[in-house]
Residue, then its C-alpha position, 0 to 999 in steps of 0.5 A: x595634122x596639116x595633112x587634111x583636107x580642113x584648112x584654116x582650122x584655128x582661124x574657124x576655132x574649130x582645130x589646128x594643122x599641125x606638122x606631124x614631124x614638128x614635136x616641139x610645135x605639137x607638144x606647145x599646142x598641146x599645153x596652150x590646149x590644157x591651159x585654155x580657160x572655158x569660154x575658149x575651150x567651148x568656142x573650139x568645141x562649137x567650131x569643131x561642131x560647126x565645121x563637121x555639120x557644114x561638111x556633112x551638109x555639104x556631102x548631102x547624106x541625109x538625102x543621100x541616106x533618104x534615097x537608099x532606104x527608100x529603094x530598100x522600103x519599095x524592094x520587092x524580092x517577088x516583083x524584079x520589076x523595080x530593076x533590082x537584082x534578084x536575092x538569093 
């Protein structure tokens, strides 16, 4: 769909934005899709891949998922020292 926040998708081989009021449009890229031989099919496949793994890399997550379960692994329930509230 053209109403993402991806852009420039087919130029990056990684999709297309496509309005999702356009039928014809959809079902003509559809069939390019089904038609296209391998070695296009995987290049799309790997841009796809590469598009995610740089917008994840952009959200930082790993650091983000890092710093939570390290709060998690020093919680102590029995010390409220560490400013966390306390559990039930």
């Amino acid at each position: 769909s053209n109403q993402t926040p991806w852009k420039n998708l087919q130029e990056q081989k990684a999709g297309w934005e496509l309005s999702i009021s356009d039928i014809q449009t959809i079902k003509t890229t559809l069939q390019e899709i089904v038609d296209m031989d391998n070695l296009v099919w995987q290049s799309y496949r790997l841009g796809a891949k590469n598009l995610a793994e740089s917008y994840v890399k952009q959200l930082n997550v790993d650091k983000e998922y890092r710093i939570l379960f390290e709060n998690r692994i020093n919680f102590d329930p029995f010390n409220n020292h560490d400013n966390q509230p306390p559990t039930l």
